[in-house]
C-alpha positions as CSV (number, residue, x, y, z in Angstrom):
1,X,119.0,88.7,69.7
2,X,115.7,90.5,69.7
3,X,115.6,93.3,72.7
4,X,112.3,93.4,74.6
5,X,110.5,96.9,75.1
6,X,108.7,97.3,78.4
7,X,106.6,100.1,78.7
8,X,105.4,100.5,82.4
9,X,104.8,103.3,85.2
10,X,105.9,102.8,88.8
11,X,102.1,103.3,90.2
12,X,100.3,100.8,88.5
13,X,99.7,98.1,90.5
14,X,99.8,95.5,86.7
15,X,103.3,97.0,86.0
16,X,104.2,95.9,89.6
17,X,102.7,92.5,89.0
18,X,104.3,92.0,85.9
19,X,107.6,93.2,87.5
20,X,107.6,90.5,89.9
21,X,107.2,88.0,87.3
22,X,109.6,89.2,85.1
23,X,112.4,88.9,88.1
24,X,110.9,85.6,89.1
25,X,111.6,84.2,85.2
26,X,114.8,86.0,84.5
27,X,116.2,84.5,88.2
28,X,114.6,80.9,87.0
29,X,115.7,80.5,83.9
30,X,119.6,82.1,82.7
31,X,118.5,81.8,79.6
32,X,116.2,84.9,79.7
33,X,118.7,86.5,81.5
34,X,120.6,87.1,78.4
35,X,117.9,88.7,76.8
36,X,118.0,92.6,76.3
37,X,115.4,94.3,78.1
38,X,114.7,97.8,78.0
39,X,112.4,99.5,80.7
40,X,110.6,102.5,79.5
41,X,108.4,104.3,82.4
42,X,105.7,106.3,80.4
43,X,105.5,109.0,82.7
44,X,109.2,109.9,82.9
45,X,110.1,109.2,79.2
46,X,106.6,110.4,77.6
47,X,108.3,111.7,74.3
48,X,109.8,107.9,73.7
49,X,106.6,106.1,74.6
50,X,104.4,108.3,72.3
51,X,106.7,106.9,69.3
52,X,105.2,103.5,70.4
53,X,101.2,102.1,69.5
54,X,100.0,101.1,72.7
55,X,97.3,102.4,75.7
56,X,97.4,100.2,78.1
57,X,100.4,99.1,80.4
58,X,102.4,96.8,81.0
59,X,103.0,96.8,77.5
60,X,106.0,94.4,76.3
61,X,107.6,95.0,71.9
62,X,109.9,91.8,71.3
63,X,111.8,93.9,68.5
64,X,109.1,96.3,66.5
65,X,106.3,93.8,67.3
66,X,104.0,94.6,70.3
67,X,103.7,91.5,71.7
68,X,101.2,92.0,75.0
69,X,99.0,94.8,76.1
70,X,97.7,95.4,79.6
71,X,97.1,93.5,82.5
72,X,99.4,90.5,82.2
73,X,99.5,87.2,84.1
74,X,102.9,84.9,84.4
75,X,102.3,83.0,81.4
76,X,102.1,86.2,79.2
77,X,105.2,87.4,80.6
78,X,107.2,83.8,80.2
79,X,105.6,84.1,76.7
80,X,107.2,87.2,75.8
81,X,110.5,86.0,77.0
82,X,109.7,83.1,75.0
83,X,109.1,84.9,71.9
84,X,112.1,86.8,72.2
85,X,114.4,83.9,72.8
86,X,112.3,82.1,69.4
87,X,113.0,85.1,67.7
88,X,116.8,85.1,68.3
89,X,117.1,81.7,67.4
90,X,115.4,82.6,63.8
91,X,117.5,85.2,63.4
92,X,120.6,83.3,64.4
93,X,119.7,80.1,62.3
């Protein structure tokens, strides 16, 4: 299954947007529960988030693929959850 990469920082009130979202879909949907996500805050893991292309956050990688930049809404988020689910089932069929 392809892992999602979520670059955020705890005072930035799009990361805390997106949060909610993200808890609202994964409690929503099992599904997208099953999908590993790995939470990167910029400012306490700056040495790991320099390795990655991005500016803006929230910033969400499905695999090596940057996926969503910046200020999100809910449908971006379900989308990258989407994308990560689609890109399982590629890899698994």
């Amino acid at each position: 299954m392809q892992k999602i990469l979520y670059f955020h920082f705890d005072s930035c009130p799009y990361c805390q947007q997106a949060n909610r979202w993200l808890e609202d879909l994964l409690s929503e949907n099992p599904q997208y529960r099953a999908i590993p996500i790995t939470r990167i805050d910029e400012r306490k893991e700056p040495i790991l988030a320099d390795q990655y292309d991005y500016y803006y956050v929230p910033t969400f990688y499905v695999g090596d693929r940057k996926v969503h930049e910046g200020a999100a809404t809910r449908e971006k988020v379900l989308s990258v959850l989407e994308q990560a689910l689609a890109a399982a089932d590629t890899i698994a069929g």
